[in-house]
C-alpha positions as CSV (number, residue, x, y, z in Angstrom):
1,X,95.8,131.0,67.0
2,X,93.1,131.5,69.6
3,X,93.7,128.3,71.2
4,X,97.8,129.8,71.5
5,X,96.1,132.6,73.0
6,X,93.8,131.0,75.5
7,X,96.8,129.3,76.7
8,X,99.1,132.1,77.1
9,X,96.2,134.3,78.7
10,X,95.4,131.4,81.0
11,X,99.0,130.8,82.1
12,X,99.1,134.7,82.7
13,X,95.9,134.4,85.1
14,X,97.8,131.8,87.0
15,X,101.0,134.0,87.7
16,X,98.8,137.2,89.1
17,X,99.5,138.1,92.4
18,X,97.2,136.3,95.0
19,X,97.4,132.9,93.0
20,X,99.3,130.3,94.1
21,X,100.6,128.3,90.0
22,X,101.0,124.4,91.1
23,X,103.7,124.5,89.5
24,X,105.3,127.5,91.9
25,X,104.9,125.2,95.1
26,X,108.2,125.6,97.0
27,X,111.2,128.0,96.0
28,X,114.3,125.7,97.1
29,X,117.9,127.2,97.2
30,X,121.4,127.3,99.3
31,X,121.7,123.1,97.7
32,X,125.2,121.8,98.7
33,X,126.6,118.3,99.2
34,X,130.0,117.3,100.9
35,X,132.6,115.5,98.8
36,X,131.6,112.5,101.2
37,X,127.1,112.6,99.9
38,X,126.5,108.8,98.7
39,X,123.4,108.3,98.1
40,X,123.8,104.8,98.1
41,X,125.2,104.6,101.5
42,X,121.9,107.1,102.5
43,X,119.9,104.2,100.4
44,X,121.7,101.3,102.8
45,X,121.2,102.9,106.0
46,X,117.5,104.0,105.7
47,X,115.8,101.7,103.4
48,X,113.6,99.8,105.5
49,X,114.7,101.6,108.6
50,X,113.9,104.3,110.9
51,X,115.3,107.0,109.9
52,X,115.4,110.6,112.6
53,X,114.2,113.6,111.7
54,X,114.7,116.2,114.5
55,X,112.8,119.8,114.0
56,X,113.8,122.8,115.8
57,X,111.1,125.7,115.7
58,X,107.5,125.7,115.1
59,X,106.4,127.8,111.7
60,X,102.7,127.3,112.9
61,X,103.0,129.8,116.1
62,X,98.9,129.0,116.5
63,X,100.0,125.1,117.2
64,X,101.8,124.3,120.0
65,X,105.1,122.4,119.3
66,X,103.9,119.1,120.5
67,X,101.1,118.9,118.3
68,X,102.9,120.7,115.2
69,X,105.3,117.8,115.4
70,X,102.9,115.4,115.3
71,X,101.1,116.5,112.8
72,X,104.3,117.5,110.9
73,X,105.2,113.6,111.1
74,X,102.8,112.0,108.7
75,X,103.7,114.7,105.9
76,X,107.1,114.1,105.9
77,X,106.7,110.3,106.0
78,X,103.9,111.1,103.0
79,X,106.8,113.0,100.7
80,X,109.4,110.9,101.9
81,X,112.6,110.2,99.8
82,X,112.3,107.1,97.6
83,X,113.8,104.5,100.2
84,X,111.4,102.5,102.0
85,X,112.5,104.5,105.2
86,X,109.8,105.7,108.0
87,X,110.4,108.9,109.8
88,X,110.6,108.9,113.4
89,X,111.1,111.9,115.8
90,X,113.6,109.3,118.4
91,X,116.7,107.8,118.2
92,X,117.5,105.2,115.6
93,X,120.1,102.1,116.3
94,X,122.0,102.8,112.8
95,X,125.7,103.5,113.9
96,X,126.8,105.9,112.6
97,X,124.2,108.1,113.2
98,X,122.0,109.1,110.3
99,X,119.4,112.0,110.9
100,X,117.8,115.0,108.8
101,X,117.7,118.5,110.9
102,X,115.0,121.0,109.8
103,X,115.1,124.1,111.3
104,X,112.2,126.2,110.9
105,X,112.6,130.0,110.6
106,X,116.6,129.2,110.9
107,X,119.2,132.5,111.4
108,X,120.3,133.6,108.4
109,X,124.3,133.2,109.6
110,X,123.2,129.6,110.7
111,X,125.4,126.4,109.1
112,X,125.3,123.1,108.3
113,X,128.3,122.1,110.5
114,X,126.6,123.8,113.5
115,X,123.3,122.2,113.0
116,X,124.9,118.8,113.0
117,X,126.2,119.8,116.6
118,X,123.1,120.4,117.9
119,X,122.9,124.0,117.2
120,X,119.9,125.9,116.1
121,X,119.1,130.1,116.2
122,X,115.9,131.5,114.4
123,X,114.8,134.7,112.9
124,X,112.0,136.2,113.3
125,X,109.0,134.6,111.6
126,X,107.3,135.6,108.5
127,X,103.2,134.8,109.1
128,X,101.8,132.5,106.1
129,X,105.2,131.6,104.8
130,X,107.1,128.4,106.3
131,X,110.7,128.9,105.8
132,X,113.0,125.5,106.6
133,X,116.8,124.9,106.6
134,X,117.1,121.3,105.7
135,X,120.9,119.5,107.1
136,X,121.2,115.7,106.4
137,X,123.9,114.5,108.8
138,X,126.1,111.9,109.2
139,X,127.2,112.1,113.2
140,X,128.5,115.2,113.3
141,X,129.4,115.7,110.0
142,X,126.7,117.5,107.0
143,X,126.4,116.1,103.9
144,X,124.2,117.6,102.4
145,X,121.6,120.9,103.2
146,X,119.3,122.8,101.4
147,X,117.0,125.4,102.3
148,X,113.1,126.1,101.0
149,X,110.4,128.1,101.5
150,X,106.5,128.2,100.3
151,X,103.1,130.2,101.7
152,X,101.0,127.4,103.9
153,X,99.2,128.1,106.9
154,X,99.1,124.4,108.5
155,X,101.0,121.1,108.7
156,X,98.1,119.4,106.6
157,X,98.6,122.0,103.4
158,X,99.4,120.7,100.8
159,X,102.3,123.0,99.3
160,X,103.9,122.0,102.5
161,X,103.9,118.7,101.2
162,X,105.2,119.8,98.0
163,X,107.9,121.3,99.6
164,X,109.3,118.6,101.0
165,X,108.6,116.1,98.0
166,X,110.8,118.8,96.0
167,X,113.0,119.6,99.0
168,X,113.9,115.7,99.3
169,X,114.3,115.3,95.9
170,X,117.7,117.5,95.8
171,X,118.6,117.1,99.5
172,X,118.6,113.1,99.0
173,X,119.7,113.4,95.2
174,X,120.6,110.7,93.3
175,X,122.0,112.0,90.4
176,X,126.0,111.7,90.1
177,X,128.0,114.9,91.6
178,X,129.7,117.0,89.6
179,X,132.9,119.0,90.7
180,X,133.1,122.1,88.5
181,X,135.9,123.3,90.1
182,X,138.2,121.0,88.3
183,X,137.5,122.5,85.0
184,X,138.5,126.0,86.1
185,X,141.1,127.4,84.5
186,X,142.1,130.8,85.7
187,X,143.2,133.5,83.3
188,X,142.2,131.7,80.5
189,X,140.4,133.8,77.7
C-alpha cells in the first residue's frame, strides 16, 4: 500500500505546474492524410536519399535564421522518420518532388494546400514555446500535415527533439488508413 502511494504521490509531483513529465514532451494535433498518403511510396522515394525540408520562420527570435537552420538541421536528421533518408535544406533530384514544410509560429487560417504552393503567414510568437505546422508534400499536392507544439528555448533542447520524433511518427505513419466515413449511417438510432 505505501509503495501504491509513493507512486501515485510521485506521478502527482511530476504533473505540478513548472515541471516538465517526460512523458508530456510535445502536444501534437490537426493529424490528417490525403486519400493519396503511401507510405511506401514516402519509403521508396527517401530511403537512402536526400530528402528537403524547407522551414519558414524562426521560433528562436535570439538566433538569427541562418544559424537557427543550421542548427535546426542535425535535430531533424537525429529524430528522423525510420527510412535511411538525410535531411537537406536544397533541392533534391527525386521527380516528383518530395519535401516536408514546417512552418514555425504558422497563421492560424493557414493550410496544407497553400503551404505546398509556397505559401507561409505567422502569428505572433509565444516566447519559450515552439509552435510548428508540419505539411509533407508531394509537388504541389499535401499529403499529409500535422501540427505540434512543446516549451524549449533552443534548437539543441531536447523536447524539441521529442517533438519531432513524435511529430514524425504520425506525420510519416505507417499504420494502415482508415476511412470512417464509410461506416456512417445517417439517421440511424
Amino acid at each position: 500500500m505505501i509503495r501504491i502511494l509513493s507512486l501515485i504521490a510521485l506521478g502527482l509531483a511530476a504533473s505540478l505546474p513548472g515541471r516538465a513529465s517526460p512523458a508530456a514532451a510535445a502536444t501534437i494535433g490537426g493529424v490528417d492524410h490525403a486519400p493519396q498518403y503511401d507510405f511506401s511510396e514516402f519509403f521508396a522515394a527517401t530511403d537512402r536519399r536526400n530528402f528537403q525540408a524547407m522551414v519558414a520562420g524562426n521560433p528562436f527570435p535570439a538566433l538569427a535564421d541562418a544559424e537557427m537552420r543550421a542548427r535546426l538541421l542535425p535535430v531533424l536528421q537525429a529524430n528522423k522518420p525510420r527510412p535511411r533518408l538525410t535531411f537537406t535544406y536544397g533541392p533534391t533530384d527525386t521527380r516528383p518532388s518530395y519535401r516536408l514544410v514546417l512552418v514555425f509560429d504558422a497563421a492560424n487560417d493557414l493550410g496544407a494546400a497553400r503551404v505546398c504552393n509556397g505559401e507561409a503567414r505567422h502569428r505572433p510568437a509565444t516566447p519559450g514555446t515552439v509552435h510548428v505546422f508540419a505539411v509533407y508534400c508531394r509537388n504541389d499536392q499535401p499529403l499529409s500535415q500535422a501540427t505540434a507544439w512543446t516549451a524549449a528555448t533552443a534548437p539543441e533542447d531536447r523536447r524539441l527533439g521529442r517533438l519531432f520524433t513524435e511529430l514524425f511518427l504520425v506525420l510519416f505513419t505507417d499504420q494502415p488508413l482508415r476511412d470512417d466515413r464509410r461506416h456512417f449511417l445517417p439517421f440511424r438510432r
